[in-house]
C-alpha positions as CSV (number, residue, x, y, z in Angstrom):
1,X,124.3,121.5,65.9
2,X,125.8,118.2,66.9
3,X,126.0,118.8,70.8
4,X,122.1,120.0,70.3
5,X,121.8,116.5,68.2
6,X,124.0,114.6,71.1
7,X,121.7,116.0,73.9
8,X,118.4,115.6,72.8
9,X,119.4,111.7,71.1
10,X,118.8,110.0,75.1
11,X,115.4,112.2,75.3
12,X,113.8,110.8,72.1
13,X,115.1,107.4,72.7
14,X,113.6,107.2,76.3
15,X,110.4,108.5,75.0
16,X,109.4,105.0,73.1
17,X,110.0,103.4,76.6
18,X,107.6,101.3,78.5
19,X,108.5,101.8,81.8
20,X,108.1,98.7,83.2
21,X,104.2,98.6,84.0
22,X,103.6,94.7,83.5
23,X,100.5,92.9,84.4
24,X,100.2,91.1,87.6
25,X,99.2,87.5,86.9
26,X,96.1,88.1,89.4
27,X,95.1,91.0,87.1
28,X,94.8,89.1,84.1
29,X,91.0,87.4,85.0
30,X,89.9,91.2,85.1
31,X,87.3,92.6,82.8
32,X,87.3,96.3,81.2
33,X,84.0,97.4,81.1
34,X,84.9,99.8,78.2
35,X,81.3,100.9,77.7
36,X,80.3,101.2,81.2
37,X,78.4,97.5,81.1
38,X,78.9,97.0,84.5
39,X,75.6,94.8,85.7
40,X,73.3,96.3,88.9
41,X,73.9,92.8,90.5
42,X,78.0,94.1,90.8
43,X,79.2,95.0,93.8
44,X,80.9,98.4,94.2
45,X,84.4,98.4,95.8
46,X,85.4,102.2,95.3
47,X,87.3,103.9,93.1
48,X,90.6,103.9,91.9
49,X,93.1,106.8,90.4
50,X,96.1,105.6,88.6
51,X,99.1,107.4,87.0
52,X,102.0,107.6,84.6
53,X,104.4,109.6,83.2
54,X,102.7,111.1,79.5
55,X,105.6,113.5,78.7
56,X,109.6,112.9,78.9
57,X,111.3,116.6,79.1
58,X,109.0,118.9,76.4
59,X,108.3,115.6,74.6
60,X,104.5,113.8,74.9
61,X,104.2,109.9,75.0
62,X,102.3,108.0,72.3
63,X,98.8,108.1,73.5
64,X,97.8,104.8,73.3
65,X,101.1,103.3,75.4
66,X,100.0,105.5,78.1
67,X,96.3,104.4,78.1
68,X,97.5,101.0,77.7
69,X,99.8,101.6,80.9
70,X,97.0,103.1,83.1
71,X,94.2,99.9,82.0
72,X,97.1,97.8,83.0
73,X,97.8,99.8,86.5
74,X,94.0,99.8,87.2
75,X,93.9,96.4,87.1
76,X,96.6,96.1,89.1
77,X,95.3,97.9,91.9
78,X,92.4,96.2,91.3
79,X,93.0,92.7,91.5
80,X,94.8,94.1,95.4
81,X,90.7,94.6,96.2
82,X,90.0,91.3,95.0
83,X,87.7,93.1,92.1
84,X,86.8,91.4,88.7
85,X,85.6,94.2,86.8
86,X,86.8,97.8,86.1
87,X,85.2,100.6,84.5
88,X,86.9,103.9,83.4
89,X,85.1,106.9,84.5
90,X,86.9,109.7,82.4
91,X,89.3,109.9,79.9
92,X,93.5,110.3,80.7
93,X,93.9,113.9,81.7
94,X,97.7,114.3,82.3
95,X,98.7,110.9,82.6
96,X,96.5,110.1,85.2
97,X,92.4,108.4,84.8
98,X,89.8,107.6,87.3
99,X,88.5,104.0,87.3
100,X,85.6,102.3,89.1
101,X,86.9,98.7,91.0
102,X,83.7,95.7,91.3
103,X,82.7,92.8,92.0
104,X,80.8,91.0,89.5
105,X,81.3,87.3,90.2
106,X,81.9,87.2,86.4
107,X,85.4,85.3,86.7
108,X,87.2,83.3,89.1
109,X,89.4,86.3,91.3
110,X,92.6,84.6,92.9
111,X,94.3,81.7,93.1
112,X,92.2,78.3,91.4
113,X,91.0,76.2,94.7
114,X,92.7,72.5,94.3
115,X,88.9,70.9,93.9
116,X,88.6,73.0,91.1
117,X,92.0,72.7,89.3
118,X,91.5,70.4,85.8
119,X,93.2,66.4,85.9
120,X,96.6,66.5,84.4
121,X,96.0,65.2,80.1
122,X,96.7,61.4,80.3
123,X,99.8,60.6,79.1
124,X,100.3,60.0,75.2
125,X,98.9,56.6,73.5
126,X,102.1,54.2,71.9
127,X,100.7,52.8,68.3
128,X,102.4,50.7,66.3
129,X,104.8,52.3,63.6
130,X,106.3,54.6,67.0
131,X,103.7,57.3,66.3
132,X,102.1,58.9,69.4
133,X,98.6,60.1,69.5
134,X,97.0,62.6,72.0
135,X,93.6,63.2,73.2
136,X,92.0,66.6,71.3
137,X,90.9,68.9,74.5
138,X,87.3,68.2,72.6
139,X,86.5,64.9,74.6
């Protein structure tokens, strides 16, 4: 009983593992088109097939960290075509899901262009009494 316990104790602890799938800072402007939204004025820039691991030994992953880990891959991979919108076009079978890559023009895809960056905040007002006041990002 306790070498059973001893051998299966790194299995079960790996399974709650993430696996290191982290969003590249490119991907984060994407859009998930959950419902299929994806406007007729989008261009289509092909199809994507991502994949992760959904089982450790006889032991299935938690559903939703591998769905999370395949949005995250897709966007991955899409943000490589220079895409801002993704659409899923099956469920995960196996760990692996189809997705559909576009371009929408809905967000800005890349790095910001210098014209377009925002004016640092001007620096903080001195009153009297040593209290500092800043501006409210309002105006």
């Amino acid at each position: 009983m306790r070498k059973t316990l001893l051998l299966l104790a790194p299995v079960v602890l790996l399974g709650g593992c993430t696996w290191g799938i982290n969003p590249e800072p490119a991907s984060l402007n994407i859009r998930t088109a959950w419902n299929g939204d994806v406007s007729p004025s989008c261009r289509d820039l092909g199809k994507i097939t991502v994949q992760v691991m959904d089982h450790v030994g006889p032991f299935d992953r938690n559903d939703i960290k591998v769905r999370d880990e395949l949005q995250v891959q897709a966007r991955n991979s899409a943000a490589s075509m220079h895409a801002d919108t993704i659409k899923p076009l099956a469920d995960p079978v196996d760990g692996s899901q189809p997705w559909e890559a576009y371009a929408c023009g809905n967000h800005e895809v890349g790095p910001v262009a210098p014209a377009q960056q925002s004016a640092p905040p001007p620096p903080p007002q001195q009153q009297s009494g040593g209290f500092q006041t800043y501006p409210s990002k309002g105006g």
